[in-house]
N, C-alpha and C positions, 0 to 999 in steps of 0.2 A: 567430467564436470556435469552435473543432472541440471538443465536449464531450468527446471520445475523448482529447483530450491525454496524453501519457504522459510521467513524468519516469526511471522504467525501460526500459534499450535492452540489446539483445543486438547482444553481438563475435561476430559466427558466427564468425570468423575463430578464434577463443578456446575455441569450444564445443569439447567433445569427443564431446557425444551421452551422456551417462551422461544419471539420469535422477531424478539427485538432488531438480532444481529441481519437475519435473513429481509426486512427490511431497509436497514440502512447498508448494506452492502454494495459497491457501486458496479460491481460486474456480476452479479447475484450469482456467487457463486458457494454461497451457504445454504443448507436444505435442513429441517428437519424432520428426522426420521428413527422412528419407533422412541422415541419422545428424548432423542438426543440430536444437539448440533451436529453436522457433518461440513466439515471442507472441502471444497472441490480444487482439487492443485493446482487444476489447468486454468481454472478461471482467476484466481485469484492474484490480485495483484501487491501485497503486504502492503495494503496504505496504511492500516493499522485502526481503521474507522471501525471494526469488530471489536476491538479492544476498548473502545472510546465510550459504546454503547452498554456494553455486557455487566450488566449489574449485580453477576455473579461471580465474575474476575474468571470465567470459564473459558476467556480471550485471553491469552500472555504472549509475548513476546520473547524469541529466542536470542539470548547474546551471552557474552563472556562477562563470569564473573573476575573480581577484581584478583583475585590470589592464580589469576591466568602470567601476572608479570613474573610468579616466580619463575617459572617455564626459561626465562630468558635471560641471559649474562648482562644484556643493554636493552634497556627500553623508551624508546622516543611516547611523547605523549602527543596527539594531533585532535587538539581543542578544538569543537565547530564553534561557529562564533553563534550560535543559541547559546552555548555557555555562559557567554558573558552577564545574558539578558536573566539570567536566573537570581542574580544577586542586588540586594537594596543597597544605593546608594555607592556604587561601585565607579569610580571616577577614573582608574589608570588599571587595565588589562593587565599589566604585569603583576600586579597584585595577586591575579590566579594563577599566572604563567609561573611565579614564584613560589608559589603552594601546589603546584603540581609539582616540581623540582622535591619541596616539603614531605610529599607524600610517597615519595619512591620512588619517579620516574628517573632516568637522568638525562633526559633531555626532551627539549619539547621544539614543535612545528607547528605554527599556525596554522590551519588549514584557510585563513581569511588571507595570511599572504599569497599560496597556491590561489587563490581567487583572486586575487589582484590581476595575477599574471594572465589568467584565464579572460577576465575581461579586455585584458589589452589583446590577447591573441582572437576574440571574438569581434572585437570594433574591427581587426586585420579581414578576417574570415570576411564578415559583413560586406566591405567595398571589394571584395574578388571575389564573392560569387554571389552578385545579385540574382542569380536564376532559379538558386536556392530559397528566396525571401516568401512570404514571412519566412524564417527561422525559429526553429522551436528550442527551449532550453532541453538539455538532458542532463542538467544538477538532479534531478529528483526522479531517483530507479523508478518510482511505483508512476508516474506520469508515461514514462518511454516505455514501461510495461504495458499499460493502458493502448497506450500507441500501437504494440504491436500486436494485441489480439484485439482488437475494436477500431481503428480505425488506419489502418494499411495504407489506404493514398497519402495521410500526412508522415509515412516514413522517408519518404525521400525529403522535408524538410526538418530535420532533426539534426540540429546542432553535433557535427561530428568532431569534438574535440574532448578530450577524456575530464572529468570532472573534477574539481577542487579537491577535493578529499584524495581522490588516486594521485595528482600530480602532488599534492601535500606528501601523502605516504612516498613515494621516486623519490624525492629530494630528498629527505628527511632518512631514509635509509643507504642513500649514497652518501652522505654526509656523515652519520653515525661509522661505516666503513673506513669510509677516509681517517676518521677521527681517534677510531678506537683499534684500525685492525682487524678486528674479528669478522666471523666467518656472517655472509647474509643469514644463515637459519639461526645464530645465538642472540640475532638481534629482534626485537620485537615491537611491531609497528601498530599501536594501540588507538585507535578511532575512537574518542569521545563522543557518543551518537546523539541526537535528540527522537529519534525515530528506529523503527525497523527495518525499514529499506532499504537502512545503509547497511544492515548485515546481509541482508539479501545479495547488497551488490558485491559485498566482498567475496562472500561464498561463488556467488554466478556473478560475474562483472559483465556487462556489454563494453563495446570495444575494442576488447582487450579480452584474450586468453587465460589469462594468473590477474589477482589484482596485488599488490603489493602489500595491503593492510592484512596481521598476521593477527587480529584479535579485536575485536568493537565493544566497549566497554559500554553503559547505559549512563548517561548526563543524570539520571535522578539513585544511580548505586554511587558516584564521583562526590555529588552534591554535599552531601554530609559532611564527609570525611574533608570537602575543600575548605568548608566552613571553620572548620578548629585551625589552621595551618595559615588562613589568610587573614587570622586575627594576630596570628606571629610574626607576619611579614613587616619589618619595620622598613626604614629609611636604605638601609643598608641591601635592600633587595636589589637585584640585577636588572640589567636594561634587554628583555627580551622579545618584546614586542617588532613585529617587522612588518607592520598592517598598519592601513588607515582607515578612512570612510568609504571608500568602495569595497575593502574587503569583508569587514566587520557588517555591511549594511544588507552583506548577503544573507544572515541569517532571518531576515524579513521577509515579506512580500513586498517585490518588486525593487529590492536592495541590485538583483541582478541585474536587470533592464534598467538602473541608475545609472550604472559603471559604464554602459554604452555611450552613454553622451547621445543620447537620441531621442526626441518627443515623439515619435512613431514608433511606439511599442504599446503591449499588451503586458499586465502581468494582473493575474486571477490566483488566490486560492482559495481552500475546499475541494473537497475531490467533487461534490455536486457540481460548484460554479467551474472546476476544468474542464468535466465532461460536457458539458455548454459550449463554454468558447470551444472546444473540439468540435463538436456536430455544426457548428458555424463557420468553423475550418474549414469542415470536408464540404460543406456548403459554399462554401466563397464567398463568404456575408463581409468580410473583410476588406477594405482595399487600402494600398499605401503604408500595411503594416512593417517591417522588417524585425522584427522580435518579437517573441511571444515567451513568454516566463512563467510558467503553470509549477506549483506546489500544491500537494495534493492534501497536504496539514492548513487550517487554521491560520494564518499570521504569518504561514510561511515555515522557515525550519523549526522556529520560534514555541509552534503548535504541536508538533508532536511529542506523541505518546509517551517517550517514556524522559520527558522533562519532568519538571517538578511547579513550575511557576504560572500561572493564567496565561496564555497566549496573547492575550490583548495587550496587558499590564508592560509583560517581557518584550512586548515591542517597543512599547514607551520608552521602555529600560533602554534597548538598542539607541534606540534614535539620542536618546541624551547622553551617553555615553562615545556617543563618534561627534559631538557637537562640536569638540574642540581637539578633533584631530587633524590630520595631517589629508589632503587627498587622496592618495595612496604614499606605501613606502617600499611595496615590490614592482619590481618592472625587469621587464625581456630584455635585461641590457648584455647579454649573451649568446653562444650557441648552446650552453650547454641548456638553458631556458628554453631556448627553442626547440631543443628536441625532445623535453619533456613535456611539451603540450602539443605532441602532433597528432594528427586525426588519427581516426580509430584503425586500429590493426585489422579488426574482425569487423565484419558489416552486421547491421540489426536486419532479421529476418520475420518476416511478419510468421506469426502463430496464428493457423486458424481452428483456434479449439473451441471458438462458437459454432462451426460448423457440424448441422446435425446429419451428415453423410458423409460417404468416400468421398464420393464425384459429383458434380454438379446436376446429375439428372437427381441422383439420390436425395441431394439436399431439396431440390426445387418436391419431391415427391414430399418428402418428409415435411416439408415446409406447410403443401396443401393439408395434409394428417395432419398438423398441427393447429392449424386455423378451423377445422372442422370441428376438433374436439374444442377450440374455444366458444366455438357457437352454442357448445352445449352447457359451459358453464356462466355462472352471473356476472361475471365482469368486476367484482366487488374489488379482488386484490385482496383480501383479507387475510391472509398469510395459514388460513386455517391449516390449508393440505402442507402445510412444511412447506413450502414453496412461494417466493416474493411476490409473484403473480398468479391469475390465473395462466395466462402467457407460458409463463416458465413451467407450471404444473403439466400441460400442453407440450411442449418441448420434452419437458421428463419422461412423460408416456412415449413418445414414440421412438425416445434412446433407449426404453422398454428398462428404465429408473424408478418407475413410479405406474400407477393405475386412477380410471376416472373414479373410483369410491373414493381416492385420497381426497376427493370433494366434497366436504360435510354438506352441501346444498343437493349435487346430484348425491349422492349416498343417500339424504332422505325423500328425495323425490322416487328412487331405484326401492327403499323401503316401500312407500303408498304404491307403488305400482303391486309390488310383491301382493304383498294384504291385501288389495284388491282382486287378483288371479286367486287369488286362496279364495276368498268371500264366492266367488262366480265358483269355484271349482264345488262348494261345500254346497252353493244351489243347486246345483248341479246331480249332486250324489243324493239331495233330498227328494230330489225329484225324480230319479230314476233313470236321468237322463243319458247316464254312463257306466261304466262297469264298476259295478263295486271295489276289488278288489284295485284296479285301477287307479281309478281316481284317488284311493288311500294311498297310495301309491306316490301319487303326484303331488298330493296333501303332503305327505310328509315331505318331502324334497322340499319342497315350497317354505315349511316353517320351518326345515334344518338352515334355507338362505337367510331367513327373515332373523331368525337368531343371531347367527353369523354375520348378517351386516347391521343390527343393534348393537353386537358387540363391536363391531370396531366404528360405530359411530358415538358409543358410550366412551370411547379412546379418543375419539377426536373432539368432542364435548371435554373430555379433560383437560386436553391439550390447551385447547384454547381458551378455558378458566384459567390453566395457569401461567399462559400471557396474558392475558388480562390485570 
C-alpha cells in the first residue's frame, strides 16, 4: 500500500504555468517549473483546493467511472449525505435512495446511518477518555493528512474511531453476503463521494490496513443520470431511508459536533480557517474545548469539488431537508454495532516530509541556509520563481530543487552587477590597464553570462505575464 497515494493529478498538457494553484495551495506543495505545474506527493494533502482555483481544468481529480458496477454480480450504493443537498426542493431521502435502486444498483447503505452510529460511539469515547480532549474529528482524510505532516503534537488527539463511510461500506458488505451468498470480491462497495479525499482514503485508509470500499463514484458523474430516475419514483417507492438529523446533518459544517450533544466544541471549515484553529491547537489558545470538527471543503462535505450545487445554497438544502426528521434512526443497539466501530487497527504516524534534512543537526544547518538566502531576496511572495514564497524559493535551493536566479528581482540585480564588471573591464582595456588578450578574454565570459541570464529572465518575464 504506497501511503503517498494521491487522488489529485495534473494535465501538464492543460497547465499553462500561471501560478494561481502554487498560491492557494495550503501545504505549498505545487511549484512551477520550466513553465509547467508540478506536484509535490509528499506534501500534498488531496483537499482538492488546486482543482477549485485552476482556470484551466489542469487540476482533475481521480475516481471511478460509472460502468465500474459492471465489474461486479452485486453492487451496494453508499450515498454521502452531500447528496442529498444537491437537489431542489427535495422533501423525503428516499426519493434518491429509490433512484439509485432505478439506476442499477441493488442495494443501497446510508452512509448518514454509519454516522449515526459514529456519533453515539463518539459521545461514548468522549466521557472515557477525557485525557485525550479537545478531540479532533478524523471524518475528513485531507484534515488527518494535514495533521500528520504539519502538525505531530496534535496526533495524539485525533479521534480514533474509523470513519462513516468505512463503517457504512463493513455493514453494507456483510449485509449484501448474508443476503445474496456470494463471494466478498463479486460484490462491490461503491462510495458516492463529494470530494477527492475520499478516494484517497479508500486507496490508503488510516486506521485500518484494507478499507472496504471497492470503488468511489463522483456525486457530480451520479447527479445527471439521478435526475431522470427520481422523476419516476411515484408513491409506490420503498421505505429505505435509516437516518435522521444527526446523520444526514453531517454533510455540513458542524452537523458532526451537533450529534455530540455538546456546547463545547469547535467546528471550522476552509482548509485556510482549519489550518488556524490548528496552529491555535498546537498553541493552547483553546481551553474547555472537548471536540474539534475541521473540514477542509467550504460548507463542510457539502463544498467539495466534485459536487455540482453552490456549497452555501446545498447547505440551506441540508438543513431543510432534516427539519422534519426523526433525531436519529441508527443506534448501537448491538455487538455486532460495536465491533464495527472500534478504534483503529493501525496507529497514525506523523510524516515528516517538511523536514529539510536527515537529522536534526542537518535540518537546524539547512534551516540557517535558508534564512540567509531569504535576506537576499525582497520579501514580496510574488509567486514569480514558481515557488508560493520567497520562503519556500529558499527551502528549494538548499533541497538543491531550485537556484537564486529563479528570482526575477535578484536575477536582475545579478544582471546590473554583470554590465557593470563589463563597463570597469572595457575601461580597463581602454586604458591599458590590463593585458589585452586577457581582458577580451574576461569580456567575453562576462557577456556569454549577461546573455544567459537575459535569457532566462526574458522566461520569467513571460511567466509572470502569463499569470497575470
Amino acid at each position: 500500500m504506497d501511503k503517498f497515494y494521491h487522488s489529485v493529478r495534473l494535465d501538464a498538457d492543460l497547465c499553462k504555468g500561471c501560478i494561481n494553484c502554487i498560491k492557494r495551495c495550503p501545504t505549498q506543495a505545487i511549484r512551477v517549473r520550466g513553465g509547467k505545474a508540478q506536484i509535490n506527493s509528499k506534501f500534498c494533502i488531496d483537499c482538492g483546493e488546486c482543482i477549485r482555483v485552476c482556470s484551466y481544468h489542469a487540476k482533475k481529480a481521480t475516481y471511478d467511472k460509472l460502468e465500474v458496477m459492471k465489474q461486479f454480480k452485486y453492487t451496494v450504493a453508499l450515498p454521502a449525505p452531500a447528496l442529498y443537498s444537491q437537489f431542489n426542493n427535495l422533501d423525503d431521502v428516499n426519493i434518491v435512495l429509490n433512484a439509485l435502486l432505478m439506476m442499477g444498483f441493488d442495494d443501497v447503505f446510508e452512509v448518514s446511518a454509519a454516522a449515526e452510529l459514529v456519533s453515539e460511539a463518539t459521545r461514548t469515547y468522549l466521557t472515557t477518555h477525557e485525557e485525550q480532549l479537545p478531540l479532533i474529528s478524523t471524518a475528513c482524510p485531507s484534515v488527518v493528512r494535514l495533521i500528520r505532516v504539519r502538525f505531530p503534537n496534535l496526533i495524539p488527539h485525533l479521534l480514533p474511531l474509523k470513519p462513516p463511510v468505512e463503517v457504512a461500506a463493513i455493514m453494507a458488505a456483510q449485509k449484501a453476503m448474508e443476503r445474496t451468498g456470494f463471494a466478498r470480491e463479486d460484490i462491490g462497495i461503491c462510495f458516492i463521494s463529494p470530494c477527492p479525499s475520499k478516494v484517497t482514503y479508500a486507496k490508503a485508509p488510516l486506521g485500518t490496513e484494507k478499507s472496504e470500499i471497492d470503488c468511489v463514484l463522483a456525486i457530480k458523474d451520479v447527479y445527471p443520470q439521478l435526475l431522470s430516475h427520481m422523476k419516476a419514483v411515484g408513491d409506490e417507492g420503498l421505505e429505505l431511508s435509516t437516518s435522521g438529523k444527526i446523520g444526514i446533518s453531517w454533510g455540513r459544517s458542524g452537523g458532526e459536533a451537533g450529534g455530540l450533544f455538546t456546547e463545547n466544541y469547535l467546528a471550522a471549515d476552509g482548509i485556510e480557517n482549519v489550518i488556524r484553529v490548528l496552529e491555535d491547537l498546537e498553541d493552547q489558545k483553546f481551553s474547555h474545548l472537548k471536540f474539534v470538527e475541521l473540514n477542509a471543503c467550504n460548507g463542510g462535505c457539502v463544498g467539495g469539488v466534485l459536487t455540482v450545487e453552490n456549497p452555501y445554497v446545498a447547505e440551506v438544502k441540508l438543513k431543510r431537508l432534516r427539519k422534519y426528521m426523526p433525531v436519529a434512526r441508527s443506534h448501537m443497539e448491538n455487538e455486532e454495532h460495536a465491533e464495527t466501530i472500534v478504534p483503529w487497527t493501525v496507529g497514525v504516524q506523523y510524516e515528516p516530509v517538511f523536514n529539510l534534512g536527515e537529522n536534526i543537526m542537518e535540518s537546524f544547518a539547512r534551516l540557517n541556509q535558508a534564512e540567509r538566502l531569504c535576506e537576499k531576496f525582497p520579501g514580496l511572495d510574488c509567486g514569480s520563481c514558481g515557488a508560493p514564497t520567497c520562503k519556500a524559493l529558499a527551502e528549494d535551493i538548499v533541497r538543491g530543487q531550485a537556484s537564486e536566479n529563479d528570482c526575477v528581482y535578484y536575477l536582475r540585480e545579478n544582471l546590473h552587477r554583470l554590465s557593470e564588471e563589463v563597463a570597469i573591464l572595457a575601461d580597463d582595456l581602454h586604458a591599458g590597464n590590463t593585458g589585452g588578450q586577457e581582458t577580451l578574454r574576461i569580456m567575453k565570459e562576462y557577456i556569454q553570462r549577461i546573455y544567459s541570464e537575459m535569457s532566462r529572465l526574458d522566461n520569467k518575464d513571460d511567466n509572470q505575464e502569463d499569470s497575470v
